[in-house]
C-alpha positions in Angstrom: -97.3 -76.0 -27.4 -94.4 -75.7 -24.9 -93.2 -73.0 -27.1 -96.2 -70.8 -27.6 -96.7 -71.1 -23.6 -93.2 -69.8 -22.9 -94.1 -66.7 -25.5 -96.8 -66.0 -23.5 -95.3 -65.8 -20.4 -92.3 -63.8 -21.9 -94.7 -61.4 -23.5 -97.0 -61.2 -20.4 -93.8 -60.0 -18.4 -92.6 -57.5 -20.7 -95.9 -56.1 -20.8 -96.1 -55.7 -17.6 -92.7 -54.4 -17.2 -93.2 -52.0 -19.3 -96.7 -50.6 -17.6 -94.3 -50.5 -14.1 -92.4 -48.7 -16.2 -94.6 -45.9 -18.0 -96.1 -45.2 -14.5 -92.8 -44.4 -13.3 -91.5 -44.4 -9.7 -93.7 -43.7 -6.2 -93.5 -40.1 -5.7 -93.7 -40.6 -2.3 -90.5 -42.5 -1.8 -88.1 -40.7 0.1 -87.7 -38.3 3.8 -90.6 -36.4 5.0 -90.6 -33.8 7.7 -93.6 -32.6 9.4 -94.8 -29.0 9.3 -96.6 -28.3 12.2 -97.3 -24.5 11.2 -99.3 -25.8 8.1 -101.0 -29.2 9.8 -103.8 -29.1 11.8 -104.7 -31.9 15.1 -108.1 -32.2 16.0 -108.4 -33.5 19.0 -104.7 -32.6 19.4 -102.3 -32.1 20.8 -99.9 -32.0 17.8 -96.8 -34.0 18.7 -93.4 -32.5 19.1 -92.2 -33.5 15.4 -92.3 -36.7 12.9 -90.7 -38.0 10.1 -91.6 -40.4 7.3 -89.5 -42.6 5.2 -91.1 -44.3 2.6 -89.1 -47.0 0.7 -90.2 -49.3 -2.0 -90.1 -52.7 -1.6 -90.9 -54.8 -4.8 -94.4 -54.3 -5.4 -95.2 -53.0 -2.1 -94.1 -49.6 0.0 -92.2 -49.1 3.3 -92.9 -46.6 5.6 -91.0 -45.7 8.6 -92.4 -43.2 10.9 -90.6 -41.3 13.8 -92.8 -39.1 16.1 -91.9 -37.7 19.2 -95.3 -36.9 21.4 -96.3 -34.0 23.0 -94.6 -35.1 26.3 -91.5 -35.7 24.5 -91.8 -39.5 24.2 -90.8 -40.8 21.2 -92.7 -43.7 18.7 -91.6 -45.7 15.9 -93.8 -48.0 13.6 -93.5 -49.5 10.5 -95.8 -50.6 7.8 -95.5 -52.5 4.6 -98.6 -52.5 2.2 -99.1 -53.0 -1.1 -101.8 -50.4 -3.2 -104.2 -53.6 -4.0 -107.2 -52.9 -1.4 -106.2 -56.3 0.7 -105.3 -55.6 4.8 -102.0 -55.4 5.5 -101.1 -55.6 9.6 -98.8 -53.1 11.1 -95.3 -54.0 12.0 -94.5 -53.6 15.6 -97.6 -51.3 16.5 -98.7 -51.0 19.8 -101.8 -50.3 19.8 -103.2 -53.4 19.1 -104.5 -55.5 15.9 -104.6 -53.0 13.4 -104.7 -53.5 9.7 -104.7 -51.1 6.7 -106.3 -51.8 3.6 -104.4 -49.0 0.9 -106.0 -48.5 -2.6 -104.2 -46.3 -5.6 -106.2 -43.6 -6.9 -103.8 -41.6 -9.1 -99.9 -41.6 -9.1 -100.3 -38.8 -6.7 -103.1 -40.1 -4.2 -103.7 -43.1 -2.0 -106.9 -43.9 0.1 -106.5 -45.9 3.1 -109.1 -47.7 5.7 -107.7 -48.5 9.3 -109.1 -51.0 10.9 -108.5 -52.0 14.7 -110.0 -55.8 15.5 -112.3 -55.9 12.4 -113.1 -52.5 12.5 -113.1 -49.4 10.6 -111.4 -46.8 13.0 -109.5 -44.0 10.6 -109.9 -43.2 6.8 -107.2 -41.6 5.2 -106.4 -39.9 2.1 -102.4 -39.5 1.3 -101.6 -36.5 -1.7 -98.0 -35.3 -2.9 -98.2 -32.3 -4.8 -97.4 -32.2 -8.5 -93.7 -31.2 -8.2 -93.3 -33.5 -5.7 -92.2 -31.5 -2.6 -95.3 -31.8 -0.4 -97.3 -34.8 1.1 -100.4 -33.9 2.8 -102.5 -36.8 4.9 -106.0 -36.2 5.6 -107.0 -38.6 8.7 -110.5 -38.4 9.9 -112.3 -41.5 12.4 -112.2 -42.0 16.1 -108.7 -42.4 18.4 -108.1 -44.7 20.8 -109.6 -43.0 23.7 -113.1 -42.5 21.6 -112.2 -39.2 20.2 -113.2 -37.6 17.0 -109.8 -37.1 14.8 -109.9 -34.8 12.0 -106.3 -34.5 11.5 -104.2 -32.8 8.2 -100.7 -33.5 8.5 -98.3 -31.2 5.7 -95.3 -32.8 5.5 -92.3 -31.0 3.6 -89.7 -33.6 1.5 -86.1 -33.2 3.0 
């Protein structure tokens, strides 16, 4: 019994290695730099530039983002989510208790709902291109100061 219950755990693993494997690595990991002549900020303004860095991290994905405002201020945040539809906080955001909840929809495309206290402030929808040089996020919702966003940010891999 001990036997045919170690099997199954050793062919349950492999199994699932080998799906991890077949789907290959996130096309998104990597450096991202902002195009501001292709991306388009409604309300605006558009900030001065931004930078992503995704990373994998075991099952789940790290992204770093670096934005310097409009005025010249600059921002970091981090986040760490996993593509599995639970909520997932922000690290170090200051805008208060927001939460993302990410689903997978191809190897290429993510959806994601933001959520500020309970509620559903921002949907977004993440695409790299086929060969892998572009990522384009497609915000829409309602800002902090009650503003409409409808927001598609090109970002060019470096």
């Amino acid at each position: 019994m001990k036997r045919r219950l170690a099997l199954g755990v050793v062919f349950s693993v492999t199994v699932l290695s080998l799906i991890t494997a077949a789907q290959g690595p996130d096309p998104v990991i990597g450096n991202w730099q902002l195009n501001l002549a292709k991306s388009k900020f409604v309300p605006g303004p558009a900030p001065k530039s931004e930078t992503r860095v995704y990373t994998g991290k075991g099952v789940r994905t790290m992204c770093t983002v670096r934005t310097t405002d409009a005025d010249g201020k600059p921002f970091e945040g981090v986040s760490t989510y996993a593509a599995d539809g639970k909520d997932y906080a922000f690290n170090d955001y200051p805008n208060g208790d927001w939460m993302q909840s990410v689903t997978q929809v191809d190897p290429y495309t993510i959806t994601a709902t933001i959520k500020e206290s309970g509620k559903v402030v921002e949907n977004v929808k993440r695409v790299i291109s086929k060969d892998g040089k572009t990522l384009t996020i497609t915000t829409t919702g309602t800002n902090t100061k009650g503003q409409k966003i409808d927001e598609v940010r090109v970002y060019d891999r470096r």
